[in-house]
N, C-alpha and C positions, 0 to 999 in steps of 0.2 A: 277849632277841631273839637273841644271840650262843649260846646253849648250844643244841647239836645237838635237834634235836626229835626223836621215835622216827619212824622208817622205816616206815609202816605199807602195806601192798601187797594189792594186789586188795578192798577194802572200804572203804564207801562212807564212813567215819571223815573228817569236815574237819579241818585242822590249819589255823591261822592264824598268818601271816608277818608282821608287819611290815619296811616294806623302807624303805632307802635302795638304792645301789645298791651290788652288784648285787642283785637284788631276792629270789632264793631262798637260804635259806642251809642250807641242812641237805643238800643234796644240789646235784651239775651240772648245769645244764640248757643248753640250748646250741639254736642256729638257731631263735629265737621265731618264731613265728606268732599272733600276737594279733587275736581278732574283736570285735567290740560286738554283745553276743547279750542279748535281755531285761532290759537296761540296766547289763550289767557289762562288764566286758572278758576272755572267756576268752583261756586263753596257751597254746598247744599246742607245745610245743618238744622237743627232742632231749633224751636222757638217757642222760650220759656215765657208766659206771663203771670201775673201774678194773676191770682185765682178768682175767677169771677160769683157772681153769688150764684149763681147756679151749679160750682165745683165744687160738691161735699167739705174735698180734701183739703183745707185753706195749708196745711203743712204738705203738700206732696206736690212732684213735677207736674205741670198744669201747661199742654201745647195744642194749639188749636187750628196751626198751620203752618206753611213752609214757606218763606225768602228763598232767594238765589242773589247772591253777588258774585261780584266778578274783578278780575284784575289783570296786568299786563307787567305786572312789576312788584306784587306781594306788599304794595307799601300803600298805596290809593285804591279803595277797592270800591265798585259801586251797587248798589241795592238796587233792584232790578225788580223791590214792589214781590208782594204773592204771587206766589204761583199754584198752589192749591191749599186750600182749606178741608177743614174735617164736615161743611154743610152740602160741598161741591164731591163729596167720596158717594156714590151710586149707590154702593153698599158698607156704608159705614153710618156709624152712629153718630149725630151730628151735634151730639152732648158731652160726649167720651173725654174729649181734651187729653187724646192721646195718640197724638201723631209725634212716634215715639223717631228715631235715628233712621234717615234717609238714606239715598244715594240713586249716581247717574251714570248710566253707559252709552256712548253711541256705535250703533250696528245700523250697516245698509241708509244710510241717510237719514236714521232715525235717532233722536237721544229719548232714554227709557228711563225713566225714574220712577224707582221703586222705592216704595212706604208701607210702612207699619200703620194698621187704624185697625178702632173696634168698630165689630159687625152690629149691625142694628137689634141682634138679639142678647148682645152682650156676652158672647162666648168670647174664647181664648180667643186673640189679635190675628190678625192674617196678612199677608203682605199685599199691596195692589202695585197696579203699576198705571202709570198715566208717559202718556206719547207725546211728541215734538217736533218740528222741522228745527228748532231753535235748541239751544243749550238753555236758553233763559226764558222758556215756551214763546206760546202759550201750550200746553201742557193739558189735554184731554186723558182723562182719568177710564180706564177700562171699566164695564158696568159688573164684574164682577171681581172677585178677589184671585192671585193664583189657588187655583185646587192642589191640595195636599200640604199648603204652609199654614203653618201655626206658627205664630211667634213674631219676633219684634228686630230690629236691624239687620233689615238684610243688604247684604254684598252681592254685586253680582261683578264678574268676572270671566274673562277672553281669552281663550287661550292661545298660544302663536298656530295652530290647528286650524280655530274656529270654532272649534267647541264652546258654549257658554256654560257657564255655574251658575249658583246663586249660593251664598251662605247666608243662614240667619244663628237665632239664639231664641232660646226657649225651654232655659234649664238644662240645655245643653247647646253644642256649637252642632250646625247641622250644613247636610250640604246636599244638593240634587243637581244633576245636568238639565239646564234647558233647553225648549226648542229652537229653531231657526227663528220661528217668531217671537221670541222671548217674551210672552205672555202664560207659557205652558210648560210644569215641569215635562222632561225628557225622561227620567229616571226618577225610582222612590226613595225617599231624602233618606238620607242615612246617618248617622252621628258619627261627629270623627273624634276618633279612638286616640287615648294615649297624651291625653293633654295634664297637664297637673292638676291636684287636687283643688278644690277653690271653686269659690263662686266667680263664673264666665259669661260673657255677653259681647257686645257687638265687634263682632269678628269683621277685618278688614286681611283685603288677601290680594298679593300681587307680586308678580314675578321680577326677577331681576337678577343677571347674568344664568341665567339656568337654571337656579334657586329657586322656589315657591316657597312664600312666606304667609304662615296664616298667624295676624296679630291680633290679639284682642283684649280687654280689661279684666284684671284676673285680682282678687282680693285672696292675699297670701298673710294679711296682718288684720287691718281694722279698715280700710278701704284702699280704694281701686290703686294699682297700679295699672301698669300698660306691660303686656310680656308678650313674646312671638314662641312661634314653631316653625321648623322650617322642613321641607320636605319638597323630592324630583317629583312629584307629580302632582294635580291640581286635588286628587282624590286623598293622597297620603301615602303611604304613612308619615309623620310627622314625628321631627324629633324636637321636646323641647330646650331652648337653647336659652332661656334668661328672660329681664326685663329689659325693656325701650325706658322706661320714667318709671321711678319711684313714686313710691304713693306720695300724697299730695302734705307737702310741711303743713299745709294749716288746715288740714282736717277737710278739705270737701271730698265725699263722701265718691264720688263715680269721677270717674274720668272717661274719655271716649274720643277716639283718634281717626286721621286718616295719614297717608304716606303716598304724598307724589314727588317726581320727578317734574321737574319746567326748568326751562337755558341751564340742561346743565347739570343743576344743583338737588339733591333731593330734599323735603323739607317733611315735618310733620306736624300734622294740625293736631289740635289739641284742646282741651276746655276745664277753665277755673272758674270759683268764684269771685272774681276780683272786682267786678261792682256790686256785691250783694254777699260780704264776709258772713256777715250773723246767719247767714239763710243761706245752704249748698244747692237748693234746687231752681237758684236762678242763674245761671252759668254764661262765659264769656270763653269766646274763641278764643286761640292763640294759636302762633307759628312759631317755632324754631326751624334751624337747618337739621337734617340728620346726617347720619356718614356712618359708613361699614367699613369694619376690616378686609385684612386681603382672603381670609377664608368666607367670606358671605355674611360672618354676623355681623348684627347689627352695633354701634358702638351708643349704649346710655347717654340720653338725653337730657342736661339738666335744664329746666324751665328758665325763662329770663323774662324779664322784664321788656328787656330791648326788640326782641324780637329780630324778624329779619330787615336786609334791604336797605339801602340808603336813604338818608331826611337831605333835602336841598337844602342848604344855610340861610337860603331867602325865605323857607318854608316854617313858621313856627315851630322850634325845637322844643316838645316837651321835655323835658330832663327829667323829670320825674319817672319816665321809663327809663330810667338808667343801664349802664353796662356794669360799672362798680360803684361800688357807693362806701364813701370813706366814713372813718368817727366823725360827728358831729354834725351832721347830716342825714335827713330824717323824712320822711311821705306820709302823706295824709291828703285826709281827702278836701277839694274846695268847699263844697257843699255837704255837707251830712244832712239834708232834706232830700238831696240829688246829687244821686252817683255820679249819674252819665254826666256833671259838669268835668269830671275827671282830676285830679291829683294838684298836690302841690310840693315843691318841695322846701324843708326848712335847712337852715344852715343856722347854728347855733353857737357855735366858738370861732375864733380863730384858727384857720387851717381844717374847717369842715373841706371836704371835697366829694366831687362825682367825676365820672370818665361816663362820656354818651360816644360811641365810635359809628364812624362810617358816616361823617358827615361832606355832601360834597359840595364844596365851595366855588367850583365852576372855574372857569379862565377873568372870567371879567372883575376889574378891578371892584370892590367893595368897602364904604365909605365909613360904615356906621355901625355899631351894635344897638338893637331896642330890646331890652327889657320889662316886662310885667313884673312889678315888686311889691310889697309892704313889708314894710319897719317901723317899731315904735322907737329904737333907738338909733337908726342907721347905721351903716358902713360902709365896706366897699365890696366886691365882688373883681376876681381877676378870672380872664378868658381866658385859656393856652391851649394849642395844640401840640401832641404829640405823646406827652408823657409829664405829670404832673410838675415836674420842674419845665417844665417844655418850653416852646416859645411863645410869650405875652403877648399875646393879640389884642385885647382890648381892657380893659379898668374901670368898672363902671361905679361912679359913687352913689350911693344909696339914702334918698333922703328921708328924713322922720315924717313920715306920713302912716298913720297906721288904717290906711286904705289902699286900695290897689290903683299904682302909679305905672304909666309906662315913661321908661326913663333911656335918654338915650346918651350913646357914647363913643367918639370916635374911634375908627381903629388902628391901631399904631404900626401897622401887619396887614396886609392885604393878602391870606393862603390862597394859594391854587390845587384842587386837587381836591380828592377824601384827604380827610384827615379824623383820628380821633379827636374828642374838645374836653378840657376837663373845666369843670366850672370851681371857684376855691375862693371860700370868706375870707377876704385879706384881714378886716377889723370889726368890730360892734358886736353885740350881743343877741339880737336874732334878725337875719332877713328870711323873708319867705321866698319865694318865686315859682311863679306859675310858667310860664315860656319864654325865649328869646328867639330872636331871629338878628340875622345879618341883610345888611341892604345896599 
C-alpha cells in the first residue's frame, strides 16, 4: 500500500488504493467533494502538484487538473485516471494551474461537474461545467464558462422540488438558482447574508431531515476551521450554529470539506498535509464519520489518523494510522526522500502501545502473524485483542537486524469477528514496524 503506484493519466486504467487516512497515497489531493452515485461513493477533489517551471508561484497551490475515484466501502478506493485538465477547458487558460475545488451532481441521466478555471484573459475565475453519461466520464467540458459566476468552489445542489442551486465563494459565499439544463443561472446570484465575521470559501450545502445546511471553511484564528449555518430553506436565512473541526493542530493553513451520507452512516471528507508537513499547499484527503445531535446540529469532528471502515487481518495492517497511541510509541516517516512510501511506527520502551480498531478477522481459522520489522537491539512485540490487557493472540520475537525483516509468528488464538488489536513492546530498546498482517 505504501510504494508509490505509477501515475497513469488520461486512460481509463483503474488503479486500486487501500486507505487508512489519508486515503490517497500516490499523489495530492485536496478540497474533496464526495457523491453516492450507483451505490459507490465518487471523490472529485483538487490536485496539488508541485509547481512546474512554467508556475511563477514555486510557494503557492499549483493544480492543473481533476482525478475521480471511487469506492464501495470508504476503505479501497480506485483512481479512475483524468478526467479534465486546465489544456481541455474551451475557455480557460491552459497556463493558469488553477483548477481550484470541484464538484458533481446527477440530474436527468446526466452527471455535471462543475469547476473553477481561469479564463484565457486572465480575469477573475468563472465556474464551467463539463457533462457525462458516467460518474467517472468521460466528461465533455461546455465551450463556455456559466454567465454571471465569478469565483471559485462551486456547490451545486437539489432540492426535494427540483429546483437546482449552485453555491460558490469569491470574497463572499454566493448563491443563484439554475436552470433545468444546469448550464445557466435561473436567478442573479446573490450573497448570503448573516454568516460570521472571517475570511469564507468553499461552501458545501445539503439537506437533511428538513434542515438545510450551508458549511464552509471560516478562519476565526490564524487558519481554516470547518463551521456551518443552518437554515428551512436552500435561499436562507441562515443561522450560525458553530464549528464541524477545528483549525488544524499543526498549522496547515486551509482546510476544505465535503458531507455525504452512504449505507447509512454520514462521513466527512476533509484535507491535511500529512504527506508534505513543511509545505501546507500540498494536501491529502481524509474521512471521518460525522453524527448530529437530536436538534439537527452537527456534533465536532476530531481528525484521526484511523479513519473510517474496516482493514481485513489478511490485508496489510498499517498501524501507523492508529486509533490511540500509548507512551513510548511514536511515527515517522519510512522515507524522508518519499512521502507517499508512508509511516512507520517506533516503539521505544517497554510497555510502548497502540490500539488500531475495526479489524476483521473473518470466520476462517488463521495460522500466523507476519510482520515487517527493524531492530538493532531486538525484542519482542505482543498481539491482543480487545483491550490492552486483552487476549494474547500472537508474540512475535524480534531479531537484531537493523534492516527491514519480515518476520513471522504463530498464533496462539485464532479471533473470529472485528475486533480491536493493540500492538505492545514486551522487551528491548527500539523496534520499528512498518505493517502486519494475519494469514
Amino acid at each position: 500500500m505504501k510504494k508509490s503506484l505509477l501515475f497513469l493519466i488520461g486512460i481509463s486504467t483503474v488503479i486500486a488504493i487501500d486507505a487508512q487516512n489519508p486515503i490517497i497515497h500516490d499523489q495530492f489531493t485536496a478540497d474533496p467533494s464526495a457523491r453516492a452515485f450507483e451505490g459507490r461513493v465518487y471523490l472529485y477533489p483538487s490536485h496539488d502538484i508541485p509547481a512546474p517551471a512554467d508556475f511563477a508561484r514555486k510557494d503557492w497551490f499549483c493544480m492543473k487538473d481533476y482525478h475521480v475515484f471511487s469506492s464501495d466501502n470508504l476503505t479501497t478506493w480506485k483512481d479512475h485516471g483524468v478526467i479534465l485538465s486546465q489544456d481541455k477547458v474551451p475557455w480557460g487558460n491552459p497556463k493558469a494551474y488553477a483548477m481550484w475545488a470541484p464538484d458533481c451532481i446527477y440530474r436527468n441521466g446526466k452527471y455535471y461537474f462543475f469547476y473553477p478555471a481561469t479564463p484565457k484573459d486572465f480575469r477573475t475565475g468563472s465556474i464551467g461545467v463539463a457533462i457525462a453519461d458516467k460518474p467517472y466520464g468521460p466528461f465533455k467540458p461546455e465551450v463556455t464558462p456559466i454567465k454571471g459566476t465569478r469565483g471559485i468552489d462551486p456547490c451545486p445542489f437539489i432540492d426535494k422540488d427540483g429546483q437546482a442551486y449552485l453555491y460558490w465563494a469569491g470574497g463572499n459565499i454566493y448563491v443563484a438558482k439554475l436552470k433545468e439544463n444546469m448550464i445557466e443561472l435561473a436567478s442573479e446570484p446573490q450573497i448570503i447574508e448573516g454568516l460570521p465575521k472571517g475570511f469564507k470559501e468553499g461552501p458545501f450545502f445539503f439537506e437533511h431531515n428538513g434542515y438545510y445546511y450551508l458549511t464552509y471553511p471560516l478562519v476565526v484564528d490564524k487558519t481554516e476551521t470547518l463551521a456551518y449555518s443552518m437554515g428551512k430553506s436552500p435561499l436562507g436565512p441562515f443561522e450560525y450554529k458553530g464549528l464541524i473541526m477545528d483549525q488544524s493542530p499543526t498549522g496547515c493553513w486551509t482546510n476544505h470539506h465535503s458531507i455525504v451520507q452512504f449505507k447509512g452512516q454520514w462521513y466527512l471528507f476533509y484535507h491535511h498535509n500529512d504527506y508534505s508537513p513543511q509545505f501546507d499547499k500540498n494536501r491529502s484527503v481524509r474521512i471521518d464519520s460525522l453524527f448530529f445531535n437530536a436538534d439537527g446540529t452537527i456534533k465536532k469532528v476530531s481528525p484521526t489518523f484511523r479513519g473510517v471502515g474496516e482493514t481485513l487481518a489478511t490485508d496489510k495492517i498499517q498501524i501507523d494510522r492508529y486509533s490511540n497511541l500509548g507512551g513510548g510509541a511514536s511515527i515517522a516517516f519510512l522515507n524522508i526522500n518519499n512521502k507517499f512510501d508512508g509511516w512507520k511506527t517506533i516503539f521505544t520502551e517497554q510497555g510502548a502501545w497502540l490500539r488500531y480498531n475495526c479489524v476483521n478477522f473473518g470466520n476462517k481459522k488463521l495460522s500466523n502473524l507476519y510482520v515487517r520489522v527493524k531492530s538493532s537491539k531486538g525484542g519482542t512485540l505482543q498481539i491482543r485483542t480487545g483491550k490492552i490487557n486483552g487476549t494474547l493472540i500472537a508474540q512475535a520475537v524480534i531479531p537484531s537486524k537493523n534492516i527491514w525483516t519480515v518476520i513471522q509468528s504463530p498464533l496462539t488464538v485464532s479471533p473470529k469477528g472485528v475486533h480491536d488489536i493493540f500492538v505492545e513492546m514486551g522487551n528491548g530498546k527500539q523496534v520499528e514496524v512498518d505493517w502486519l498482517y494475519f494469514k
